[in-house]
DOMARKE-275813 format. One line per field, with one value per residue: residue number from 0; residue in one letter; y, z, x of N, C-alpha, C, CB in turn. Coordinates in steps of 0.2 Angstrom, whole numbers, plus 5000, padded with zeros to 4 digits. Glycine has a CB too. Example, Ala and Ser with C-alpha at 12.3 -4.5 7.8 and 13.67 -1.06 7.14 Angstrom:
% residues 2
nr [0|1]
rest [A|S]
nc2 [4972|4989]
nc3 [5039|5035]
nc1 [5066|5064]
cac2 [4978|4995]
cac3 [5039|5036]
cac1 [5062|5068]
cc2 [4984|5000]
cc3 [5039|5039]
cc1 [5066|5064]
cbc2 [4978|4997]
cbc3 [5045|5029]
cbc1 [5057|5070]
//
This chain:
% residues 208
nr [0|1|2|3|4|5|6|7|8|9|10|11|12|13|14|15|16|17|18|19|20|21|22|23|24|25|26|27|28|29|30|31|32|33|34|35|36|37|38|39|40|41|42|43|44|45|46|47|48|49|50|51|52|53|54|55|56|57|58|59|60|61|62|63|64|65|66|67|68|69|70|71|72|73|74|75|76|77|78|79|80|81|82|83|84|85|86|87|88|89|90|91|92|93|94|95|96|97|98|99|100|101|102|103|104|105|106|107|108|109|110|111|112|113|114|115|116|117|118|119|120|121|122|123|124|125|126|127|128|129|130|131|132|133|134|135|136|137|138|139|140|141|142|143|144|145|146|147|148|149|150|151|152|153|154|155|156|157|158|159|160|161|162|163|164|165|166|167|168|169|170|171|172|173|174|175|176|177|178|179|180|181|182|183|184|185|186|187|188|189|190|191|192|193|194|195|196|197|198|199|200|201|202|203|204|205|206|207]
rest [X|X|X|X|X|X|X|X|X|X|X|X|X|X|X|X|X|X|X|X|X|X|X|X|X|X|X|X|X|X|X|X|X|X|X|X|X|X|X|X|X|X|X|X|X|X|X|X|X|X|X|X|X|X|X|X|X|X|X|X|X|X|X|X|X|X|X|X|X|X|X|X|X|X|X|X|X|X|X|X|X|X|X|X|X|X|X|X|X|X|X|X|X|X|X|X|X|X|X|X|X|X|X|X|X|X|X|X|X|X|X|X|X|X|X|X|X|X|X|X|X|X|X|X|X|X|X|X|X|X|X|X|X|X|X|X|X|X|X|X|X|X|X|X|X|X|X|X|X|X|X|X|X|X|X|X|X|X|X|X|X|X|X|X|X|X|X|X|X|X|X|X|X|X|X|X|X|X|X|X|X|X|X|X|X|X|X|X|X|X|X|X|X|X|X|X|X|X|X|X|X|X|X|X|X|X|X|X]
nc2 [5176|5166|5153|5156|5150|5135|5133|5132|5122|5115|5104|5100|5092|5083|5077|5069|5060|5046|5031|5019|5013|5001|4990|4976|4965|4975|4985|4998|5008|5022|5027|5029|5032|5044|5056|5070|5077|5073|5063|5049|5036|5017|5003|4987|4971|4959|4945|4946|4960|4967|4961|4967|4981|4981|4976|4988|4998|5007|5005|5010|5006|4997|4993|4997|4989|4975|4976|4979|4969|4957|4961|4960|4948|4943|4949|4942|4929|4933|4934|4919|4912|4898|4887|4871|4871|4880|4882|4878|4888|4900|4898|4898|4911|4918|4916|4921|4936|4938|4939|4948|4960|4955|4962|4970|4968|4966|4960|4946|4942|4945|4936|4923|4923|4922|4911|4898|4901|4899|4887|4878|4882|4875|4862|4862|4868|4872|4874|4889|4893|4892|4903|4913|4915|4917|4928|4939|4939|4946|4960|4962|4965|4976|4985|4983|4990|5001|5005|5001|5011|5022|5020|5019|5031|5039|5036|5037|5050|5055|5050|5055|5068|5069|5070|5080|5094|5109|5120|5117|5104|5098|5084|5074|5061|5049|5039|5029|5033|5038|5042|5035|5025|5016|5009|5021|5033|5031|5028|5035|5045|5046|5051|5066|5066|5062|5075|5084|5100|5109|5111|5104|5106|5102|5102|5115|5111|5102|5097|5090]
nc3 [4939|4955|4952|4958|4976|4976|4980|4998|4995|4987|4991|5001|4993|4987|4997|4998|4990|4986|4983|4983|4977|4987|4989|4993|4982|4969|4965|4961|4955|4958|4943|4942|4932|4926|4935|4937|4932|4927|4937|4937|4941|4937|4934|4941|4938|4939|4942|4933|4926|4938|4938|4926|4930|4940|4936|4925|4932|4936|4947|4961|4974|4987|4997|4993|4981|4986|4992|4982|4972|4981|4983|4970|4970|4981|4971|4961|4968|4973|4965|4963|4958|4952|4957|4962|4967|4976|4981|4973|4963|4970|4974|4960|4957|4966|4964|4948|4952|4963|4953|4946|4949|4956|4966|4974|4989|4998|4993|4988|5004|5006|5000|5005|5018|5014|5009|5017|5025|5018|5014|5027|5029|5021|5027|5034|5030|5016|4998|4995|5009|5012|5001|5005|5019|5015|5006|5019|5025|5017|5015|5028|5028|5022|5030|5039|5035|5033|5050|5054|5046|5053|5066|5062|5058|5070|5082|5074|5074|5088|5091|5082|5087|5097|5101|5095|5099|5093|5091|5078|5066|5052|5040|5027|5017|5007|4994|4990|4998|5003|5004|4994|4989|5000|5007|5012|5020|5023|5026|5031|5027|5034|5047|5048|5044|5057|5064|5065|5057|5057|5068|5080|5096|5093|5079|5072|5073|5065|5049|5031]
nc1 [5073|5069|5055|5039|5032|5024|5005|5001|4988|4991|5000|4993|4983|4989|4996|4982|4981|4976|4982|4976|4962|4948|4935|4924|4928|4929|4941|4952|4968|4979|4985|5002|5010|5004|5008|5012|5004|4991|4977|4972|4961|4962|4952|4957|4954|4957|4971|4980|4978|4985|4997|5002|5001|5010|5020|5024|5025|5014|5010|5018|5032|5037|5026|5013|5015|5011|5000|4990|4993|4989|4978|4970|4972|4960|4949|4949|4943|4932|4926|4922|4935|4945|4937|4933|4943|4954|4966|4978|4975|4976|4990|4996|4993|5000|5013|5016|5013|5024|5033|5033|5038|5054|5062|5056|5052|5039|5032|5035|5038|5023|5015|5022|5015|5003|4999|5003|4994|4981|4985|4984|4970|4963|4963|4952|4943|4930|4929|4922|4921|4937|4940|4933|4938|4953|4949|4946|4957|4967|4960|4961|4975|4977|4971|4980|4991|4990|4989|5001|5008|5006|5008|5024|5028|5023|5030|5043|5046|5045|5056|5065|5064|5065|5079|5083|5092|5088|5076|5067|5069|5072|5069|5076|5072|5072|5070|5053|5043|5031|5012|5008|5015|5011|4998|4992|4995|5007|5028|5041|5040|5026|5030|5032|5017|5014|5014|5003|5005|4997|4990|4996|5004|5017|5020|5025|5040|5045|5049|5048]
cac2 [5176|5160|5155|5157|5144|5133|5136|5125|5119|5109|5100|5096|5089|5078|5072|5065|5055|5038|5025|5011|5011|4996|4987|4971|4963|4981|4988|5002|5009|5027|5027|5033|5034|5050|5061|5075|5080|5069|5061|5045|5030|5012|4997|4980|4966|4952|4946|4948|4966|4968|4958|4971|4987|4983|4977|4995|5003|5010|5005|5011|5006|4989|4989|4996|4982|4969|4976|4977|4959|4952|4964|4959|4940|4945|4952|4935|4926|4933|4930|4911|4908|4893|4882|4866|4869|4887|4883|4880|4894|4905|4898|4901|4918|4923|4916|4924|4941|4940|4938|4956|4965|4952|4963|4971|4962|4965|4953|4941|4940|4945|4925|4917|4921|4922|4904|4896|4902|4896|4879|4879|4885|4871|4856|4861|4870|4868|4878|4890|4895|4895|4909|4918|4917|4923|4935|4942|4939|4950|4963|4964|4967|4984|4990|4983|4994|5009|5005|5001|5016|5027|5017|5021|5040|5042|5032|5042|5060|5055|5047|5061|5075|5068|5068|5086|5100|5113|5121|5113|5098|5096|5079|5075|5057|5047|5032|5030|5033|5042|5041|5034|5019|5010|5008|5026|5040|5034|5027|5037|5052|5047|5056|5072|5067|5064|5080|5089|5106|5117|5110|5102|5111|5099|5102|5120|5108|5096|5097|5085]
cac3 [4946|4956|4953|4965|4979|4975|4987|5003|4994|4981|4993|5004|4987|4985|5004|5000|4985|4985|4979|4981|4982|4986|4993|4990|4976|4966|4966|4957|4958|4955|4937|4945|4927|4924|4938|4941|4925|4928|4943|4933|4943|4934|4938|4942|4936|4940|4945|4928|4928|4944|4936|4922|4933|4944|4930|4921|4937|4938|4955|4964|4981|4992|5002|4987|4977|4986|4992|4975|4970|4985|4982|4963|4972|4981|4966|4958|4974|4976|4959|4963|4954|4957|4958|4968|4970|4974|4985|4968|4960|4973|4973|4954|4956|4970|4960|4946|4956|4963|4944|4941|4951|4960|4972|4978|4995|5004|4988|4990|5009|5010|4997|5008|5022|5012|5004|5024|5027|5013|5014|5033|5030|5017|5030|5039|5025|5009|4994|4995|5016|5011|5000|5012|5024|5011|5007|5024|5026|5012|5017|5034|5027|5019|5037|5045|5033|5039|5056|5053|5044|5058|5071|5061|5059|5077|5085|5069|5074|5091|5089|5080|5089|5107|5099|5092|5104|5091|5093|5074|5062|5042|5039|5021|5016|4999|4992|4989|5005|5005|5006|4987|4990|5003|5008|5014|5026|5023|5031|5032|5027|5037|5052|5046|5046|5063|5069|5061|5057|5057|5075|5087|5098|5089|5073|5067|5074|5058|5043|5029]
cac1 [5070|5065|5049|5035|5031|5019|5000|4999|4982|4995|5003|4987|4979|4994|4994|4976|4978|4977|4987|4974|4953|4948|4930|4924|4928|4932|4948|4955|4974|4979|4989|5006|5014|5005|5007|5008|5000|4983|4974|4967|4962|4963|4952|4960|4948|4960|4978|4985|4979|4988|5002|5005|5000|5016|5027|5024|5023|5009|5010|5026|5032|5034|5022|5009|5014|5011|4992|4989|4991|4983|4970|4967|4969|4953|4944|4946|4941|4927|4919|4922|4940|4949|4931|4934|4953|4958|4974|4981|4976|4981|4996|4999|4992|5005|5020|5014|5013|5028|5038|5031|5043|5057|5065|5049|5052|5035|5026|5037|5033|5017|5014|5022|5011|4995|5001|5004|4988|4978|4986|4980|4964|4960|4962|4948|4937|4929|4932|4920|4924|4943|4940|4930|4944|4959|4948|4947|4965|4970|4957|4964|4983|4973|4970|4987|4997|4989|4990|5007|5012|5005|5016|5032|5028|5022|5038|5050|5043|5045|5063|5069|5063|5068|5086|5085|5091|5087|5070|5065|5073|5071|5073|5077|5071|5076|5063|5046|5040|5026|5005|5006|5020|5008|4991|4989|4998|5017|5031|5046|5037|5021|5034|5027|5010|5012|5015|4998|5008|4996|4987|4999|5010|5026|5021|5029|5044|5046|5046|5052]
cc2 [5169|5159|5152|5153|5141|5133|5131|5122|5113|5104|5095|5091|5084|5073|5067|5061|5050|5034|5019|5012|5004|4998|4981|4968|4968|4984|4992|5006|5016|5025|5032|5035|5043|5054|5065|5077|5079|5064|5056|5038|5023|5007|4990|4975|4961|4951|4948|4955|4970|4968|4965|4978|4988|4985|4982|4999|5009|5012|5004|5010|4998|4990|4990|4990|4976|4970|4975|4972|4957|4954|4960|4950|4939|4947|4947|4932|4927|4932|4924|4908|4904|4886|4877|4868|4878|4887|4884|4886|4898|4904|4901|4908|4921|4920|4918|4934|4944|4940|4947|4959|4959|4955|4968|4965|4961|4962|4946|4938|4938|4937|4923|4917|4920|4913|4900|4897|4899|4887|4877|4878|4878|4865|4855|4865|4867|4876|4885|4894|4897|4902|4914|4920|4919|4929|4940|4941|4946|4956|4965|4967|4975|4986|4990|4987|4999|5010|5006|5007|5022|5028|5019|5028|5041|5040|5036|5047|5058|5052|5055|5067|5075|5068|5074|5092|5107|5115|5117|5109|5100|5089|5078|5065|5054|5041|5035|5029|5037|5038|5035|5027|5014|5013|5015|5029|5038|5031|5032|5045|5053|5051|5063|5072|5067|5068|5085|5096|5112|5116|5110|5104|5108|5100|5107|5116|5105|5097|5092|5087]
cc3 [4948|4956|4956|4968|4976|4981|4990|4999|4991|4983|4997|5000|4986|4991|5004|4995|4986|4980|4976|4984|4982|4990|4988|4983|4967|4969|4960|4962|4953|4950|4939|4938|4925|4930|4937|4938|4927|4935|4938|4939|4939|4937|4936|4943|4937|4941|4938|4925|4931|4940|4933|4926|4937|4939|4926|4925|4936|4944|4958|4974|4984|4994|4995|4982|4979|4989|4986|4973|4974|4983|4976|4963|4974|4978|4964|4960|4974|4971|4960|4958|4958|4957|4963|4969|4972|4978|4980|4963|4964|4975|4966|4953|4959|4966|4955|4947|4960|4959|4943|4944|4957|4967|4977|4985|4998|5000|4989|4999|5012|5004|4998|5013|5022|5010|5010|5026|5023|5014|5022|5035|5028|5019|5033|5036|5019|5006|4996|5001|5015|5006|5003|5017|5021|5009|5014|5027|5024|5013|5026|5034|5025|5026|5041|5041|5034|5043|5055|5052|5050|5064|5068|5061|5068|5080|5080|5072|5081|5094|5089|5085|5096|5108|5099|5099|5103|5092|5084|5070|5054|5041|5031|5021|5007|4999|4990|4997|5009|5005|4999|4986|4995|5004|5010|5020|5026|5027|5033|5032|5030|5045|5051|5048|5054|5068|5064|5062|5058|5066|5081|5090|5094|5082|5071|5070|5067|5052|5036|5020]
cc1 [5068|5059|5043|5031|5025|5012|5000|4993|4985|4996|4997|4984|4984|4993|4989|4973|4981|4975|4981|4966|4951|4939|4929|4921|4929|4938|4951|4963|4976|4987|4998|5010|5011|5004|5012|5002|4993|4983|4971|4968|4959|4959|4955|4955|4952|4966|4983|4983|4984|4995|5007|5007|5007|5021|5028|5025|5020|5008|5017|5027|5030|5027|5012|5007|5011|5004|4989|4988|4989|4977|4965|4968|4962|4947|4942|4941|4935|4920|4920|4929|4943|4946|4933|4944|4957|4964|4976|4981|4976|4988|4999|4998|4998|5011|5020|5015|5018|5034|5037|5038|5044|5056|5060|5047|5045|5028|5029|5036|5027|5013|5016|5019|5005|4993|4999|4998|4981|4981|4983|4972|4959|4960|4957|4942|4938|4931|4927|4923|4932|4943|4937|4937|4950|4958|4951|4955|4969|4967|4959|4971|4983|4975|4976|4991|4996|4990|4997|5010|5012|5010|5024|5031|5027|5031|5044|5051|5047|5054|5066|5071|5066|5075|5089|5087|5088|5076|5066|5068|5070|5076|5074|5077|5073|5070|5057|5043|5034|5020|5006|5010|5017|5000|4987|4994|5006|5021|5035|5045|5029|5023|5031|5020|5009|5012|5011|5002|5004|4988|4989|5005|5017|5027|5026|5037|5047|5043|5052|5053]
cbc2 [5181|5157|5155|5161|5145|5128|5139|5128|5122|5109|5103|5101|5093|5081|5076|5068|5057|5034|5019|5003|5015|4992|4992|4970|4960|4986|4982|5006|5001|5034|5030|5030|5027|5050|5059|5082|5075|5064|5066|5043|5030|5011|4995|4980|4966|4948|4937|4943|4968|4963|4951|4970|4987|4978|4972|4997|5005|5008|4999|5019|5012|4987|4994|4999|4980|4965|4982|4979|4954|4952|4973|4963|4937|4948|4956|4931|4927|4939|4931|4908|4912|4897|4879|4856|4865|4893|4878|4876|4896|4906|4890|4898|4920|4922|4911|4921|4940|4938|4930|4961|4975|4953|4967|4971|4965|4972|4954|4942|4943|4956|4921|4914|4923|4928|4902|4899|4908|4900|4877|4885|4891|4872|4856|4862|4878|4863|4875|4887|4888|4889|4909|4914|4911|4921|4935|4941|4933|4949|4959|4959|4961|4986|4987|4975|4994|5012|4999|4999|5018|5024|5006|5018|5044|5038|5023|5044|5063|5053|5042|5064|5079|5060|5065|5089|5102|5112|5132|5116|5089|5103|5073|5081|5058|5043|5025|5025|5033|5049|5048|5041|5021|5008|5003|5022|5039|5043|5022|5034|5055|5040|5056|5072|5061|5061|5082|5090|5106|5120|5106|5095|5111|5090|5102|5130|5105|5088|5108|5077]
cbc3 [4948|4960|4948|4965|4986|4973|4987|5012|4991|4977|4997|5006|4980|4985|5010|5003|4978|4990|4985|4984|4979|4990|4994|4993|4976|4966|4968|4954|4958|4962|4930|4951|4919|4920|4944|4944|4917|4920|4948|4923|4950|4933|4937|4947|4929|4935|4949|4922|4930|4949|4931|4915|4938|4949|4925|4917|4939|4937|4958|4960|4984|4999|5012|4985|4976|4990|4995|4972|4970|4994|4979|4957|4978|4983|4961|4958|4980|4981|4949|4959|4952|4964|4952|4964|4961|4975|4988|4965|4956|4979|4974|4947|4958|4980|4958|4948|4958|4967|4936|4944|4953|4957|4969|4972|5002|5009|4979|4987|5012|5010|4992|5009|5026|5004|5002|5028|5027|5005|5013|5035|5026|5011|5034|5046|5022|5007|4986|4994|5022|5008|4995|5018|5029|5005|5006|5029|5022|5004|5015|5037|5021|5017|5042|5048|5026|5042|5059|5049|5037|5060|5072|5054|5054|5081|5083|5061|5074|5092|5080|5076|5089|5112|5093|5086|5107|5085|5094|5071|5066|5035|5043|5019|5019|4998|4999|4984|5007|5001|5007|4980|4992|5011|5015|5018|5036|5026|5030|5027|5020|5038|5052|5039|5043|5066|5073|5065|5052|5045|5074|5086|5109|5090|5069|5070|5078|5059|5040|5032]
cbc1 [5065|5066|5047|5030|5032|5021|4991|4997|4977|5002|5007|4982|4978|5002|4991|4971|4979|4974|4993|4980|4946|4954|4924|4923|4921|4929|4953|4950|4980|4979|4984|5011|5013|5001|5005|5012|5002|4981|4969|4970|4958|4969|4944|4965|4945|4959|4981|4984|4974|4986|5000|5000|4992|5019|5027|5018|5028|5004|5006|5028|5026|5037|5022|5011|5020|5017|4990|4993|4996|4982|4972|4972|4973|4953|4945|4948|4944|4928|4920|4912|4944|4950|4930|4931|4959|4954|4977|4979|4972|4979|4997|4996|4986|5006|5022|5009|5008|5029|5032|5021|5041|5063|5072|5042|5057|5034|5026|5045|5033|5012|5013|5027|5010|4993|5009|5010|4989|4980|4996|4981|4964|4962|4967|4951|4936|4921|4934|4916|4922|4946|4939|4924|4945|4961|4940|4942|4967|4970|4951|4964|4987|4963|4964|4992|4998|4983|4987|5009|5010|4998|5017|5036|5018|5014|5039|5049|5032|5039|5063|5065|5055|5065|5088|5079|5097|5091|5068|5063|5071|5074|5070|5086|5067|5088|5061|5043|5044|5025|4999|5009|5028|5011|4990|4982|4995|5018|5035|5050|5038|5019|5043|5026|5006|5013|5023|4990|5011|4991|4984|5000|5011|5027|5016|5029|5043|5043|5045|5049]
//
């Protein structure tokens, strides 16, 4: 016989683990090599922590990846790395950080805008004030990935469902694309989240 579904609570518990805790100047990243088995979060003390955490994948998922390394750019940063010069070493750290995993497109982007930005910054600060303001840079890319992910779920859900004639859909997605591959709530399968299933007149509609 097949054997017996797993309790809605499994899934809910899954829904609300995250990838990446962060505050300033700490940062730890849930160990993805061992799941399902164990829940262990790992601290990242510096960019060559980070470095190794992707290259083992620990940390799985563009956009994860590349919060991750800024993140563990920011940890430095905010112990004073880099001293009188830290353009340079934010430079060696994002090349560096993008070596870990090539084709992880949204590390290789997100150091060249952190780079452009840092070289900007440092025309019209000193070292000190420049790392303040990378920090909050990298600290801001936390929150736009949420935001973000929110806007593709809501706009997906709402895509979809205004296509379907049937009274429900099941979408069937492929990748890493859930809560645990970015910052929080999901691209591809953040569509889900946006239609609370067990609240919002659309939810018994979708399920993924």
């Amino acid at each position: 016989p097949p054997p017996p579904p797993l309790p809605s609570s499994f899934f809910c518990s899954v829904m609300t683990l995250e990838a990446i805790r962060y505050r300033s100047g700490s940062l730890q990243i849930l160990n993805q090599l061992l799941l399902p088995h164990q829940t262990v979060y790992e601290d990242v003390r510096s960019v060559q922590g980070a470095y190794e955490a992707i290259k083992s994948m620990k940390v799985r998922g563009a956009p994860a990846i590349a919060i991750v390394g800024c993140l563990s750019l920011a940890v430095e940063l905010r112990a004073g790395a880099g001293g009188d010069d830290p353009v340079t070493f934010i430079r060696e750290s994002l090349c560096h950080l993008t070596s870990a995993r090539p084709t992880a497109v949204n590390m290789g982007r997100a150091a060249r805008e952190l780079m452009e930005f840092a070289e900007n910054e440092s025309m019209e600060k000193n070292s000190e004030q420049l790392r303040e303001s990378v920090i909050s840079w990298i600290e801001d890319m936390l929150e736009r990935d949420v935001n973000d992910n929110k806007k593709i779920g809501n706009y997906g859900a709402q895509h979809i469902l205004s296509g379907v004639p049937r009274d429900s859909v099941t979408v069937l997605t492929h990748c890493n694309t859930g809560s645990l591959a970015t910052a929080g709530y999901g691209t591809a399968l953040g569509e889900g989240g946006a239609w609370d299933p067990t609240g919002s007149e659309d939810g018994g509609r979708f399920r993924l």
